[in-house]
C-alpha positions, 0 to 999 in steps of 0.5 A, spaced: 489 539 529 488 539 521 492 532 522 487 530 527 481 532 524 482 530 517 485 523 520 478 522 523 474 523 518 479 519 513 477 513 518 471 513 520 469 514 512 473 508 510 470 504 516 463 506 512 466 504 506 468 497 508 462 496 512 457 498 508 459 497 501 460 492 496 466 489 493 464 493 487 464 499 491 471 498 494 475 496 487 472 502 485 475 506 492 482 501 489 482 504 483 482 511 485 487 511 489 492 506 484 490 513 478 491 518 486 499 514 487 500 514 481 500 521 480 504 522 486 509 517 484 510 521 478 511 528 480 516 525 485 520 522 480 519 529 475 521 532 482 527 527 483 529 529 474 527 523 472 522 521 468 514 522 470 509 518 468 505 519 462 497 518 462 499 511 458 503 509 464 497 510 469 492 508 464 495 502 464 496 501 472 488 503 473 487 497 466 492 492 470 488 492 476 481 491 474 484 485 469 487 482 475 479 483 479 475 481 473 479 476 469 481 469 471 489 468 471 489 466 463 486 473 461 490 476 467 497 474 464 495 476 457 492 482 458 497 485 463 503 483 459 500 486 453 498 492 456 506 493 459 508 491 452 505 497 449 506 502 454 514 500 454 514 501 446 510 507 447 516 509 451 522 507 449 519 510 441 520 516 444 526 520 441 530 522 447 536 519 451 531 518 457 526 513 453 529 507 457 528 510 465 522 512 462 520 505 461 523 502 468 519 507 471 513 505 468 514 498 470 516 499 478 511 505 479 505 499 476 509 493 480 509 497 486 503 501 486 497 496 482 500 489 483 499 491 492 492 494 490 489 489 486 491 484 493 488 490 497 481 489 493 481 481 491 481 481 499 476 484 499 471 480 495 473 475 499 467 471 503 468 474 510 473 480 506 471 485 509 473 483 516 479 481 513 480 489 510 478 491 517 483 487 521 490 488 516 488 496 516 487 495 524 494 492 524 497 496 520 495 503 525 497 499 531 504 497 529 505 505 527 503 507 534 506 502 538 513 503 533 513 511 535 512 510 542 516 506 543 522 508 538 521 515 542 522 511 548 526 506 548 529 506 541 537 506 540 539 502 535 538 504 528 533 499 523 535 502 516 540 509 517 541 510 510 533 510 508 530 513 515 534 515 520 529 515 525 526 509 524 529 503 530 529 496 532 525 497 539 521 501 535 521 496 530 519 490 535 514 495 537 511 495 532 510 489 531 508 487 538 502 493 536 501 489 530 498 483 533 494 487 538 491 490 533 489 484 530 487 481 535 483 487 537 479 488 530 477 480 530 473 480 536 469 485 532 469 484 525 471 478 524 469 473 530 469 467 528 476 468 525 481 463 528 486 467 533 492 464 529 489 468 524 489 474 527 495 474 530 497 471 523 495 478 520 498 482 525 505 478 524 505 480 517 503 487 518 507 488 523 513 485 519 512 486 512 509 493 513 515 497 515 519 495 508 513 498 504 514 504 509 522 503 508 521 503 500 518 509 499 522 513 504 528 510 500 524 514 493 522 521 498 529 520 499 532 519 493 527 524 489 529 529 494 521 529 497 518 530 503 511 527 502 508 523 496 504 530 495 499 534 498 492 530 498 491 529 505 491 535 510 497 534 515 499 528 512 502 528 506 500 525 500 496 518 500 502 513 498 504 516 504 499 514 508 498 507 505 505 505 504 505 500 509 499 498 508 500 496 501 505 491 503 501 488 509 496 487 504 500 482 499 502 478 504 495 477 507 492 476 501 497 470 500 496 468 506 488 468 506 489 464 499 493 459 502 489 457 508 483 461 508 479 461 501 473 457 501 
């Protein structure tokens, strides 16, 4: 009942955010939540006897961002690369024998956590984002529901073992299939004018991109010996849990939108 009751009101409040708010209003939303899985990541790494994240590795994640947003692509690199160049020394100067699995982590905690989120907003500044929002989010719940029915109905083959035991190419299908309804279902919505080959477009990235960010932090849960990301969402874990696949999804719509899209 918690998981239901907290997913409700997670929805219906990112719909009014994405509905109501502005582009501003939704990095902002962007940057909370890279700081909140940032966090996270770094207590599994802490929980997994790796070295955390300290606040300089977050400050950055949440600096690399709002650079990406408000900069042009000159002053993207500059900035970012410099901010990278002094969070690793500042890692590497430490004097213990964990200075160089420090600074790695810091680089994959901020190219698998920013870099994504920075996709998500830039798509939504876009002209018509908010419909875009809507659809790769719709497209992404629909491709989880379609890939657990069907993986518990018809799913026999193993997709990824190792990682995810319980994940299966029919449910992967599945999902995939569900990702494209989804699609199709959110543009007739909120975004109309939106040409079907772009929902379904949308609805393939999810579909196929998506479950590989969901593989990856199943793969870091597994290797850090977690369950959840965290607690932050009643009856369902931590917010990177929720928004793995969607992070995924996001970078690849959002290349898509810049190729065949952007006014």
């Amino acid at each position: 009942m918690i998981r239901i009751a907290s997913g409700v009101v997670l929805a219906f409040g990112f719909a009014a955010l994405v509905v109501f708010g502005s582009p501003l209003h939704f990095f902002i939303f962007c940057e909370i939540t890279v700081v909140v899985c940032l966090l996270e990541l770094g207590g599994m790494l802490k929980a997994g006897g790796q070295p955390d994240l300290k606040l300089t590795s977050v400050t950055a994640g949440a600096a690399i961002l709002a650079v990406i947003y408000f900069g042009g692509g000159h002053q993207v690199a500059a900035v970012a690369g410099a901010v990278l160049i002094v969070v690793i020394a500042s890692s590497l100067l430490k004097k213990d024998d964990l200075a160089y699995q420090r600074a790695s982590n810091t680089i994959y905690s901020i190219f698998y956590v920013t870099i994504p989120l920075s996709a998500l907003a830039l798509l939504r500044a876009e002209p018509g984002g908010e419909g875009y929002i809507i659809i790769i989010v719709t497209a992404n719940a629909f491709s989880d529901i379609f890939a657990f029915f069907t993986g518990k109905s018809v799913g026999k083959t193993p997709l990824a073992p190792q990682i995810s035991p319980g994940k299966t190419v029919e449910g992967f299908v599945g999902g995939l299939i569900g990702a494209m309804v989804g699609a199709v279902g959110a543009k007739l919505v909120a975004a109309p004018l939106l040409g079907l080959p772009h929902a379904l477009a949308a609805g393939a990235l999810a579909g196929f991109i998506g479950p590989i960010g969901d593989l990856a932090e199943s793969s870091i849960k597994r290797k850090m010996g977690v369950k959840d990301s965290g607690a932050s969402i009643p009856g369902h874990g931590g917010v990177l849990d929720r928004i793995d696949s969607l992070m995924f999804s996001a970078v690849s719509f959002y290349i898509y939108v810049t190729i065949f899209l952007s006014q």
